[in-house]
N, C-alpha and C positions, 0 to 999 in steps of 0.2 A: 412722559418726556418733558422736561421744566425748560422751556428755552433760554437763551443764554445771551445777552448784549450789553453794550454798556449802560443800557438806561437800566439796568435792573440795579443797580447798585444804590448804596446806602446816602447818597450824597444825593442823586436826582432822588433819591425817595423822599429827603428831607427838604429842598428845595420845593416839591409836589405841595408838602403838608406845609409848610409857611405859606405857599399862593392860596392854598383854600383854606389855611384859615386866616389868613390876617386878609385878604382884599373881600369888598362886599360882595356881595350876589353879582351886582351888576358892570362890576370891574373884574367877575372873575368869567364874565361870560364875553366882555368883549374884548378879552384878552387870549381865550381860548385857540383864535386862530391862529397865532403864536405858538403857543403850548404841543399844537399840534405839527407844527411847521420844524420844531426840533427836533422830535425822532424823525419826521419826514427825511429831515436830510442829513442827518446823522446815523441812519441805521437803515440804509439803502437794500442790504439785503430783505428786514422786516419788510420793507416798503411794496418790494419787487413780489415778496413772497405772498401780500396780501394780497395782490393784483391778480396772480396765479390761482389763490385761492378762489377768490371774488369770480372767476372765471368760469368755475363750473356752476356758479348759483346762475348770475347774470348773464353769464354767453362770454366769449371774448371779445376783445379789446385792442386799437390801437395801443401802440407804450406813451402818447399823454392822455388816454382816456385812462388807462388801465392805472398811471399814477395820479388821474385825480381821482378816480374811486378808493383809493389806496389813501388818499388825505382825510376823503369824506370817513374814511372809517376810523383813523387815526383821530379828524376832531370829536366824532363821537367816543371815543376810547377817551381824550383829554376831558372831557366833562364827565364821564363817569370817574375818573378817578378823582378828580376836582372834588365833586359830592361825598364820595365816599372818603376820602382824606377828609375833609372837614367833621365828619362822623369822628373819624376816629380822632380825630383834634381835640375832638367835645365841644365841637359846635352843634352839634344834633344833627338829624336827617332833615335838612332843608327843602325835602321835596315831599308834595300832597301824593296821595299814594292811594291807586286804583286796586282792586282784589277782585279777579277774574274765578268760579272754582272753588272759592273757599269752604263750601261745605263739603266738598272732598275729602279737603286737609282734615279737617273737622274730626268728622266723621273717622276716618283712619287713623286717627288717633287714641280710637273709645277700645280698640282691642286691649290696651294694657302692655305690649310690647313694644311699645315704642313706634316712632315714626322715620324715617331716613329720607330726608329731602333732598334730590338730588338737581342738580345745575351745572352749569357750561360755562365757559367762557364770551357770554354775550350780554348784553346790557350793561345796567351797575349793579353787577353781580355781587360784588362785595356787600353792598348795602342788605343783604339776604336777609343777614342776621338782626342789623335793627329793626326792619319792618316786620319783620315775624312776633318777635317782643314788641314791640308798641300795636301788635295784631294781637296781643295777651294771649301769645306761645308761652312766652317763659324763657329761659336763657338756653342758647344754641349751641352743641359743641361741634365746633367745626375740625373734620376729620382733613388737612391738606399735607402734600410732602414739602418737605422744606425746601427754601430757598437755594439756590444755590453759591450763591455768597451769605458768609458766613455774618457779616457785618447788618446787610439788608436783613437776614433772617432775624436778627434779636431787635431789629426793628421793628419790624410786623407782630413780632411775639407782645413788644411792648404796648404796640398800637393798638392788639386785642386785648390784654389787661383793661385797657384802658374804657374799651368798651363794653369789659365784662365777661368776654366769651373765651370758653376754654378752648385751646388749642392742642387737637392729638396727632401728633406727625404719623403717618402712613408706615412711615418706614421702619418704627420702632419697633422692639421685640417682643412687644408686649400693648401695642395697638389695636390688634383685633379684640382682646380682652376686655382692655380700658371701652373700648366702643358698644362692646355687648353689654356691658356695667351700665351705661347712660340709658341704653335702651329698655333693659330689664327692668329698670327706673321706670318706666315712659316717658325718657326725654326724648328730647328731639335731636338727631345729629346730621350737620349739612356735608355734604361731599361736592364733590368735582366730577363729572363723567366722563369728561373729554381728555384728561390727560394722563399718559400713557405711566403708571409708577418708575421711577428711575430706580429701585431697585430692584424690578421685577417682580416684588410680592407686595401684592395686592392687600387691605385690608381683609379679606376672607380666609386667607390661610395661604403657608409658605406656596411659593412659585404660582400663584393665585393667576398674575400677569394677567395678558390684554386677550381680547378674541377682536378678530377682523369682520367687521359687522358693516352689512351697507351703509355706502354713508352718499351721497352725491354726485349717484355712480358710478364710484369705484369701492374698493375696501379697506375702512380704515380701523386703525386699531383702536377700544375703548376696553378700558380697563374695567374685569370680571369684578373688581373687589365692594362694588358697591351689592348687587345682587346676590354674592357671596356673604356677605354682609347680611342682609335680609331676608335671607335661608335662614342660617344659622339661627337670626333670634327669632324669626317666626314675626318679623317687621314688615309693612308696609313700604315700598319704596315710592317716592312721590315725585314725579317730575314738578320743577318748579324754576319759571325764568321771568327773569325781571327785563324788561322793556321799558326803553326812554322815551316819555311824550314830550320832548323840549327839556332843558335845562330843570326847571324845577317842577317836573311832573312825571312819574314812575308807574308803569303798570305791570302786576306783579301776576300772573300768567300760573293758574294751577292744576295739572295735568289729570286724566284719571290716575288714583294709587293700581301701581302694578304689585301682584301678591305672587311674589316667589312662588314656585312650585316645590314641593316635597316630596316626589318621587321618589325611586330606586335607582336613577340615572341623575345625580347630581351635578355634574358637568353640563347634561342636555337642560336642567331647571334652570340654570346661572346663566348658560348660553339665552334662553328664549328671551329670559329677563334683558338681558346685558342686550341684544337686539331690539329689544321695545323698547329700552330707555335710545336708541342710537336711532330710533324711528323717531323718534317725539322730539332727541336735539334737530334731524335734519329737518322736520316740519316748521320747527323753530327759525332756524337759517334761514330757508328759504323764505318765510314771511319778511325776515330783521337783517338781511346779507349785510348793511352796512354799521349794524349794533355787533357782528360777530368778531373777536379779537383773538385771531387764531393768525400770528405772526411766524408760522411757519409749515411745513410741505405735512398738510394733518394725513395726508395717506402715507409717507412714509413708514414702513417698519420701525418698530419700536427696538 
């Protein structure tokens, strides 16, 4: 499910990319409380819903505690994407960068079938893909569904030209294909775990769709198609989350490779997968609740 507000549009996207790349480091950090204070009060629903959220990590909340927890995660949201718009700008990744795990990745990679690194919606997630290449991965193709304005979409499209990395939208007819193609290669391709596909099929095959996997206790939906994914070519799937230590310091968090099962019961293989990767985001959450940028009711049905 891709949420849906006014800051998603092509105008605050472009507004984002001129603050992080034309002010310096230190104008764009103390300008941040700002940055944050816009969607704060502009998009009252995100605001409200992150408080809801933030509730089952942290406990609840008075309604001004519960919207300043809602700020603190908003300014941390405003600095990751600050960073990561300056990336794509072609300023480079201005942040030093820790590597938790790395012989993991490593290692999961010597099969010859590719790697599938999977992530969340927390930290500066976006930056995934440059720190993997300047980690001498090699170039990432990042597997997401597309925007939902049409305008912002050829934005983003342009923004990763610009940084080199292919983009394969989810949705396409010919997505799961293109994907097995990188992998059979041994490239590397980055996904999304947490969010729900808007057309209901999954990268792994038609009606692919979500399973409802613990999440925080209650049951939320996480889309089948990355596990699906990692059947299919006999891939590694590799939890992998990025963590802010301050404005210009990143630690990039690398989980054991979970290896698909190949059983005779391929639904129950995807399923175990698809609940170990929704084990490893909640582990994550719960360490980074205010790194986590989940602006809407994540237990909802998809």
């Amino acid at each position: 499910m891709t949420e849906r507000h006014r800051l998603h549009g092509e105008l605050w996207r472009r507004a984002l990319m001129w603050g992080s790349v034309t002010l310096p480091q230190p104008a764009k950090v103390a300008t941040m409380p700002l940055w944050a204070a816009i969607p704060f009060v502009l998009v009252p629903r995100a605001r409200r819903q992150i408080a809801c959220n933030l509730a089952r990590v942290v406990g609840p909340a008075s309604g001004p505690v519960g919207a300043a927890r809602a700020y603190r995660v908003l300014l941390s949201f405003a600095q990751s994407l600050a960073n990561s718009y300056a990336a794509h700008g072609g300023r480079g990744v201005a942040v030093a960068t820790d590597i938790l795990g790395e012989e993991g990745l490593r290692q999961a990679g010597t099969g010859g079938r590719g790697v599938i690194v999977a992530t969340g919606h927390i930290g500066p997630w976006q930056l995934g893909p440059y720190l993997l290449e300047r980690a001498g991965y090699g170039p990432v193709v990042i597997a997401m569904a597309r925007e939902p304005d049409a305008a912002a979409q050829r934005y983003e499209e342009a923004a990763a030209l610009r940084g080199r990395f292919r983009v394969v939208h989810t949705d396409g007819p010919f997505a799961s294909l293109e994907l097995l193609r990188v992998l059979r290669r041994g490239g590397i391709v980055a996904v999304q775990m947490d969010r729900a596909p808007a057309s209901r099929n999954g990268v792994g095959g038609a009606n692919a769709g979500c399973l409802l996997a613990p999440f925080l206790g209650g049951a939320a939906p996480f889309p089948v198609g990355p596990a699906a994914l990692a059947r299919a070519a006999g891939a590694p799937l590799v939890p992998v989350f990025l963590l802010a230590q301050g404005p210009s310091r990143v630690r990039v968090e690398i989980g054991e490779p979970i290896v698909v099962a190949r059983t005779g019961d391929r639904a129950s293989d995807v399923a175990e997968a698809t609940r170990r990767l929704a084990g490893s985001y909640e582990a994550c959450v719960r360490a980074h609740p205010y790194q986590w940028y989940s602006f809407h009711d994540f237990w909802a049905a998809a």
